[in-house]
C-alpha positions in Angstrom: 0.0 0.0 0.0 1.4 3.1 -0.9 0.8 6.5 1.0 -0.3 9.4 -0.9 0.1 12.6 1.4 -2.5 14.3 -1.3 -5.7 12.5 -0.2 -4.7 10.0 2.5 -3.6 12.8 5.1 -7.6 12.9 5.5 -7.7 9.6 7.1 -5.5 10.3 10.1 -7.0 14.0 10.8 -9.9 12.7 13.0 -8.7 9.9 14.6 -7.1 10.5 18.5 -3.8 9.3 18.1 -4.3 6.9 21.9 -6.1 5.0 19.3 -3.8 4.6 16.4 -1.9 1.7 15.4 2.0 1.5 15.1 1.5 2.2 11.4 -1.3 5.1 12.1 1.7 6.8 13.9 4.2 6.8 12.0 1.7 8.0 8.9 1.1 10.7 11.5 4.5 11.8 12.3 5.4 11.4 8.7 2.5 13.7 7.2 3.2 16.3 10.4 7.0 15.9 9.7 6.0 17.0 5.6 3.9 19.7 6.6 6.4 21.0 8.9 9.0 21.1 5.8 6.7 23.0 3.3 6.1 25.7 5.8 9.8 26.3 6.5 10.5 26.1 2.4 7.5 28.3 2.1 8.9 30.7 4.9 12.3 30.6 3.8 11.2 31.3 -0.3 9.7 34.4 1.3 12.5 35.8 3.0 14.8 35.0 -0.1 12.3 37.0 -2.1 12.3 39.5 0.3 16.2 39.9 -0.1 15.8 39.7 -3.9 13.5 42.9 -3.7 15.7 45.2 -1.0 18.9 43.6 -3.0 17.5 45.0 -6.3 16.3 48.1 -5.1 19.6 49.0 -3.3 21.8 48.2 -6.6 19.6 50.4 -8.9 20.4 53.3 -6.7 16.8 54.2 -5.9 17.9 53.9 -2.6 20.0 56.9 -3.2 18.0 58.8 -4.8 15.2 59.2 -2.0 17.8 59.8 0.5 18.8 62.6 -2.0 15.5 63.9 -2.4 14.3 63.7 1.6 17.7 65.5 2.1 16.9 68.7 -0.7 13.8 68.8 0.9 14.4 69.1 4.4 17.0 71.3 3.5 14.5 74.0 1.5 12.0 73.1 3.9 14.8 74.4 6.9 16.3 77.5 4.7 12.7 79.3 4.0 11.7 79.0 7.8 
């Protein structure tokens, strides 16, 4: 019998593990174990992204450019007070 974490997750969801088989458990601990990895892939995808964003933004030097402009601005804002 093979295990296919698609549909046969289902079978373990409602049962109280007290009353599991050997078997039942380790299906258990093997689809908690799977879901555990995809969240930390998902999780760590979305941090990578993040760096991929601030990465790109910092090397096309828009970063410099709004420090420029808050910088001019505060600067005319300060010298007609």
């Amino acid at each position: 019998m093979r295990f296919n974490p698609l549909t046969d997750h289902e079978r373990y969801l409602d049962k109280d593990p007290k009353d599991m088989s050997l078997t039942e458990l380790r299906m258990l601990l093997k689809i908690k174990r799977m879901d555990l990895q995809l969240g930390w892939n998902e999780f760590e995808g979305k941090i990578k992204f993040w760096q991929r964003m601030v990465r790109s933004v910092r090397e096309s030097g828009m970063v410099d450019q709004v420090k420029e402009g808050i910088q001019s601005y505060l600067q005319n804002k300060s010298s007609k007070e």
